[in-house]
C-alpha positions in Angstrom: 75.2 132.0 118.9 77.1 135.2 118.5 79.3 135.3 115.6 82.2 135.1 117.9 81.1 132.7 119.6 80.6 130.2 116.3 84.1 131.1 115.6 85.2 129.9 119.1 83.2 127.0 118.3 85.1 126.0 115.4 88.1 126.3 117.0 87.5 123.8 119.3 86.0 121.6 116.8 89.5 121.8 114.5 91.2 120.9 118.0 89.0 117.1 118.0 89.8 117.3 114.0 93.1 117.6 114.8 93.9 115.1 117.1 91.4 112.4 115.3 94.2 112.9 112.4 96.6 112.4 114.0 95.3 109.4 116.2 93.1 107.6 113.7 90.2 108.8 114.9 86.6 109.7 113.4 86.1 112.0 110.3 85.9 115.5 110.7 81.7 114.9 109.6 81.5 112.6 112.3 83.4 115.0 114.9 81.5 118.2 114.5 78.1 115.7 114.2 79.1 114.5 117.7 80.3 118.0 119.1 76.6 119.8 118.4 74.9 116.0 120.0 75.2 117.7 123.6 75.3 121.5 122.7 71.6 121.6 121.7 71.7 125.7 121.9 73.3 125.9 118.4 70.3 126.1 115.9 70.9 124.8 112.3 72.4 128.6 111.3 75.1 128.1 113.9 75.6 124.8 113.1 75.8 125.8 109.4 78.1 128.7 110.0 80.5 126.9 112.3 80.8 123.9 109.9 82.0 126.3 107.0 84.4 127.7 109.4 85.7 124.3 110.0 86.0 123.0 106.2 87.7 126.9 105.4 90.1 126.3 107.5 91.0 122.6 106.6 90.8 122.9 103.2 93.4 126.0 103.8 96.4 124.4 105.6 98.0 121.7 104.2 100.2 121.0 106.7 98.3 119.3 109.8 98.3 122.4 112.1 99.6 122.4 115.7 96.0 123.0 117.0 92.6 124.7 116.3 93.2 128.2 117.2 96.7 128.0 115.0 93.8 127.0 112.0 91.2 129.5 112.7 94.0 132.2 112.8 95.6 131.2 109.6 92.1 131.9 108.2 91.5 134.9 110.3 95.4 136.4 108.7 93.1 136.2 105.2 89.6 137.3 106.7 89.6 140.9 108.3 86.0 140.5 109.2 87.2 136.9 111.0 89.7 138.6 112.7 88.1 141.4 114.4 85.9 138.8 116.3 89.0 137.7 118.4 88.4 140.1 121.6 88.4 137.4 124.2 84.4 138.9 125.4 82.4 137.1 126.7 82.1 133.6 124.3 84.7 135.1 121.8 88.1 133.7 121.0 91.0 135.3 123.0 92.9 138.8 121.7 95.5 137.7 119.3 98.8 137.7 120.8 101.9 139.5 118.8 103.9 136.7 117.1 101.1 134.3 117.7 101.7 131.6 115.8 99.3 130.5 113.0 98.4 127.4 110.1 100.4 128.6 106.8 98.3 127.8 103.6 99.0 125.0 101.7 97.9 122.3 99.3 99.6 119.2 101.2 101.6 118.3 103.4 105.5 119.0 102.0 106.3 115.3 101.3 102.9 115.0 99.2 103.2 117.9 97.5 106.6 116.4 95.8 104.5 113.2 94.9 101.8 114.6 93.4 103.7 117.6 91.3 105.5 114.3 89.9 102.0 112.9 88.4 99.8 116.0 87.9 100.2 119.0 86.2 99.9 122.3 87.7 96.2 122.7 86.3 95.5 119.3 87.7 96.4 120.4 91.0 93.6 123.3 91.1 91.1 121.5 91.8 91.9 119.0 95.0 90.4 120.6 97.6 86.7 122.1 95.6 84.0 121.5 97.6 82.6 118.5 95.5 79.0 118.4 93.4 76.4 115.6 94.4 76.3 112.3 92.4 73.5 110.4 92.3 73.7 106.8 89.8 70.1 105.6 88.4 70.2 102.3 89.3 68.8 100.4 86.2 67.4 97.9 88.1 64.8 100.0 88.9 64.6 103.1 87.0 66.1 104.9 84.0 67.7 108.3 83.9 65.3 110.4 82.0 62.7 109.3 84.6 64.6 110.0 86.8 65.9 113.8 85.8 62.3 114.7 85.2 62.1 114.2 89.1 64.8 115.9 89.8 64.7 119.7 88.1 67.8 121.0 89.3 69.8 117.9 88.3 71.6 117.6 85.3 72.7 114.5 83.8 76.7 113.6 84.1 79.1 113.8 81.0 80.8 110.8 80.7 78.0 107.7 83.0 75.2 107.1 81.4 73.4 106.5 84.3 74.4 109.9 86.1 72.8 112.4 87.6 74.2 115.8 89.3 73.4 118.2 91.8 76.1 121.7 92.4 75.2 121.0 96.2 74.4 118.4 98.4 71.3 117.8 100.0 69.5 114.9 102.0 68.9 113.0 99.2 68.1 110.0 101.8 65.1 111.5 102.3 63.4 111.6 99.3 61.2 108.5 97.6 63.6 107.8 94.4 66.1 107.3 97.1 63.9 105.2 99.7 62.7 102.9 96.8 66.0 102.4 95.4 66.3 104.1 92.4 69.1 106.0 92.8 72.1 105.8 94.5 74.6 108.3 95.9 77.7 107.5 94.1 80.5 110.1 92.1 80.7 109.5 88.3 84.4 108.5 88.5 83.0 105.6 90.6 80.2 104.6 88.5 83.1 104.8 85.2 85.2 102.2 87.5 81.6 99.7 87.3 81.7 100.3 83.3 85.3 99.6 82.9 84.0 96.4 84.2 82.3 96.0 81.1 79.9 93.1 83.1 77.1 91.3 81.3 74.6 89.0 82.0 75.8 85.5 82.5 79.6 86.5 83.4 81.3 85.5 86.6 82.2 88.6 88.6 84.0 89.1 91.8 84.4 92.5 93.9 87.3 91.4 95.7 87.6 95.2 97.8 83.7 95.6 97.8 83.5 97.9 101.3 79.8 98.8 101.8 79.0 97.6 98.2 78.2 101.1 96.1 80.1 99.6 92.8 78.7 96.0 93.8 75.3 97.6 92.9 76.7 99.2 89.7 78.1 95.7 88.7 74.4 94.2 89.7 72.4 96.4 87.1 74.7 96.2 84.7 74.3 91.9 85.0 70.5 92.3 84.9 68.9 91.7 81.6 66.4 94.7 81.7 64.3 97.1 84.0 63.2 94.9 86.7 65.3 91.9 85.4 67.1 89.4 88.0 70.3 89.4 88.2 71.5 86.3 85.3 75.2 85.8 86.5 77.5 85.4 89.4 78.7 88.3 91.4 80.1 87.7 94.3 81.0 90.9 96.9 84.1 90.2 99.3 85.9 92.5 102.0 87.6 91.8 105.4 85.8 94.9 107.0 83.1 93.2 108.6 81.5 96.2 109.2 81.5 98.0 105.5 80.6 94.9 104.1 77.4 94.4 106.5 75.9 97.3 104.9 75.5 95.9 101.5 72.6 93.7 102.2 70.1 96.3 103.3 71.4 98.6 99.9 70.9 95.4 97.7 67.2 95.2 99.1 66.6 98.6 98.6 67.8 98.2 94.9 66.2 94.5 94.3 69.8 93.2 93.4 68.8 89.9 94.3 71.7 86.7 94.5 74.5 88.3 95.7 76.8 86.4 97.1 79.1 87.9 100.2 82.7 86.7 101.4 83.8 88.1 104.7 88.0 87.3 104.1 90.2 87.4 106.6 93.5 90.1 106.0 96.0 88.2 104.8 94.2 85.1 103.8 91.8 86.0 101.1 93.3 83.8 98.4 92.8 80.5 100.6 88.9 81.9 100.8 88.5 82.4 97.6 90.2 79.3 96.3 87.1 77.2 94.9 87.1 80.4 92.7 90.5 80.1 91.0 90.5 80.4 87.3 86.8 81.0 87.0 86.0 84.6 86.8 85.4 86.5 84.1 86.3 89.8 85.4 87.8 90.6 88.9 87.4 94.4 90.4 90.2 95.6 92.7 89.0 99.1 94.1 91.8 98.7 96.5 92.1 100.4 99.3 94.3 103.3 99.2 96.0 107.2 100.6 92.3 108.6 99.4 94.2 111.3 97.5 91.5 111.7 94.7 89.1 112.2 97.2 90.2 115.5 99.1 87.3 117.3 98.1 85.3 115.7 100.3 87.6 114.6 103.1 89.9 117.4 103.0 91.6 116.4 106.7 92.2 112.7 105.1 95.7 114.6 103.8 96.4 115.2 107.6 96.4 111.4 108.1 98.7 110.4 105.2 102.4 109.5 106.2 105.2 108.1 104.5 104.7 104.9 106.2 101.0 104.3 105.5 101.3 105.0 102.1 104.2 102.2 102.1 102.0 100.0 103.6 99.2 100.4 101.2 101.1 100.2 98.3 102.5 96.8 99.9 98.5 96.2 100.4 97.4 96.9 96.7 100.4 94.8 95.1 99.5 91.4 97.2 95.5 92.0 96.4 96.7 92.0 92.4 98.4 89.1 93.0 95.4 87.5 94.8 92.8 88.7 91.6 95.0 87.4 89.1 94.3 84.0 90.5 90.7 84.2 90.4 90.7 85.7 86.7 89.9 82.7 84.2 92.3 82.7 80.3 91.3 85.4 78.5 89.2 87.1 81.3 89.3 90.6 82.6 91.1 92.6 85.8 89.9 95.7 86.5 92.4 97.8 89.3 91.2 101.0 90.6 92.8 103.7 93.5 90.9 106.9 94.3 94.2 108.2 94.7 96.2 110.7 92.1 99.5 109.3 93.7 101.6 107.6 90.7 102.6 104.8 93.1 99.5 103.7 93.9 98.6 103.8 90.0 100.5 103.4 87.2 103.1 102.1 89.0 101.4 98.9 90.5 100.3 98.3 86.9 104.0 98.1 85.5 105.4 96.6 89.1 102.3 93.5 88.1 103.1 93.3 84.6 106.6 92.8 85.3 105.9 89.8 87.4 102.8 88.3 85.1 104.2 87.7 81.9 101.8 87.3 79.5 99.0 89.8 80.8 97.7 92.7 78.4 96.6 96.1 78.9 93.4 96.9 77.8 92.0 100.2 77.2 88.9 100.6 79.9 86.3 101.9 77.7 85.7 105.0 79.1 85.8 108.7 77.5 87.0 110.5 80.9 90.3 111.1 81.9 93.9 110.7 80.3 96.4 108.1 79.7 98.3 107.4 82.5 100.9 104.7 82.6 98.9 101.8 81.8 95.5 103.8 82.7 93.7 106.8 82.8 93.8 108.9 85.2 90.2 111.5 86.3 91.0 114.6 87.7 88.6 117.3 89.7 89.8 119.9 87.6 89.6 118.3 84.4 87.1 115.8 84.7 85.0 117.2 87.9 84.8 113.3 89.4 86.8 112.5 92.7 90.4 111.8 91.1 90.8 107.8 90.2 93.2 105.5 88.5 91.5 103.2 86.7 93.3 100.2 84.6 92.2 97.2 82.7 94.1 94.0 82.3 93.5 90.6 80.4 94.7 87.8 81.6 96.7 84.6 79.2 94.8 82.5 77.0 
């Protein structure tokens, strides 16, 4: 492909973006995977180049722009070199029109923008839409990190998990052996802090009650084992209602020999009845809720295109009743851990003081971890200041 040609390319990728924001559709990974599935001319260059086009210009508007060509020109305002490749020959883009209309530059949309200025500081906000480093977690189970580094050269270990590794780019980890045995894991510090916060030991009672595909599951398995190669001594039990995600964690936990897991499939809306012979008995619940995604820009930069008012209300609505539910299932004197990959004080410290206000008697607890900053009745991790996806991480104790 032609350099203009790629840049026609991406145009009409950001178009399928685009409307997959604003429909609920597929990922912008999963859209330009699917695009190049019947356009088998495009070598791995072109496919390279056009995908850099594509994030460029996402990670540039924050405003969901009114189509591809409106993105790619917004870029192309910024890009002489971009722009001169609009001549409308042969594959290339057509001439630019006078007044045409393009994508202004932006962090977020306008009515996230107030939100977050409200919980981060102006250095805070830097660093939302970085491209983001690759995370790997040593599962314990298995291996231990100094092994593991010595296998990995250009990896250096993370600053705050003891059991991370890093990479300044991805690559396809999948295929090497560390991965294929089950060694490591792919997983960003600030979700491996979430599993410490946990502060899980062999013999506790431990429910997942958000466990999606089971990354943090895994975390919460090792930590329950008694050594390298140990069984898991304990009960931890992974629930979700996406049938789906939570499918996925069986073939992980063979990989990793997390053996004894127990999975609850709970139906939306329902979860306390399913979870009722539970009641009282765990000694620490984990609510990684489901949430806008904020923190997590950096890797899903279009996820800010999908965000509205009303979603956001509706997950907030969404994390409150799944405190409610954990609280049930924590036993006197156990431990709730809540956690939001989102930088959004609603989602955060605000659900902490909207539960405390209706659970008399619970305490906050500090997590136990050395990243981010008070927050409210958490910390909150940053990309600029902590260079993990951005989380709000709390820790509660329940009544004696």
């Amino acid at each position: 492909m032609i350099p203009a040609a790629r840049v026609q390319a991406a145009i009409e990728i950001l178009d399928l973006v685009i409307a997959a924001a604003r429909e609920a559709g597929p990922a912008a990974d999963t859209v330009i995977a699917s695009y190049f599935k019947t356009r088998r001319y495009a070598g791995s260059k072109d496919r390279r180049a056009v995908r850099d086009l594509v994030y460029r210009a996402i990670r540039r508007a924050g405003e969901r722009p009114a189509s591809g060509r409106a993105a790619l020109l917004g870029l192309a305002s910024e890009d002489v070199a971009l722009k001169d490749l609009f001549t409308g020959e042969g594959h290339a883009p057509a001439m630019i029109g006078e007044g045409e209309a393009l994508a202004p530059a932006g962090l977020a949309p306008a009515w996230l923008m107030e939100r977050l200025s409200a919980s981060l500081s102006p250095k805070e906000m830097t660093g939302l839409l970085d491209r983001a480093p690759l995370d790997l977690r040593v599962n314990r189970l298995k291996a231990d990190r100094d092994a593991v580094l010595a296998a990995f050269p250009d990896a250096q270990p993370t600053p705050f998990s003891p059991d991370g590794i890093r990479f300044a780019e991805a690559f396809p980890v999948e295929d090497h052996p560390l991965y294929r045995d089950g060694s490591v894991e792919v997983q960003d510090e600030g979700s491996q802090l979430i599993a410490r916060a946990c502060k899980a030991e062999p013999g506790m009672t431990v429910i997942d009650l958000c466990a999606g595909a089971g990354g943090k599951t895994l975390a919460l398995a090792a930590a329950m084992a008694m050594q390298i190669q140990g069984r898991l001594e304990g009960r931890l039990v992974a629930c979700d209602t996406d049938r789906a995600r939570l499918a996925r964690l069986a073939p992980r936990a063979a990989r990793a020999g997390a053996t004894g897991i127990e999975q609850r499939l709970l139906d939306p809306g329902r979860e306390g009845a399913a979870l009722a012979d539970l009641a009282g008995m765990a000694d620490v619940v984990l609510v990684d809720a489901p949430c806008s995604g904020s923190g997590t820009w950096r890797r899903n930069p279009e996820s800010r295109w999908r965000l509205t008012p009303e979603r956001l209300e509706r997950l907030t609505a969404l994390q409150a009743r799944l405190l409610s539910v954990a609280a049930t299932l924590v036993k006197p004197g156990g431990r709730l851990v809540y956690a939001v990959c989102s930088l959004l004080g609603e989602e955060g410290g605000g659900q902490i003081e909207a539960f405390l206000a209706g659970h008399p008697g619970w305490r906050v607890e500090d997590p136990g971890i050395a990243a981010g900053r008070p927050a409210g009745s958490g910390r909150l991790l940053t990309p600029a200041s902590d260079h993990t996806d951005g989380f709000f991480i709390a820790s509660l104790s329940s009544p004696c």
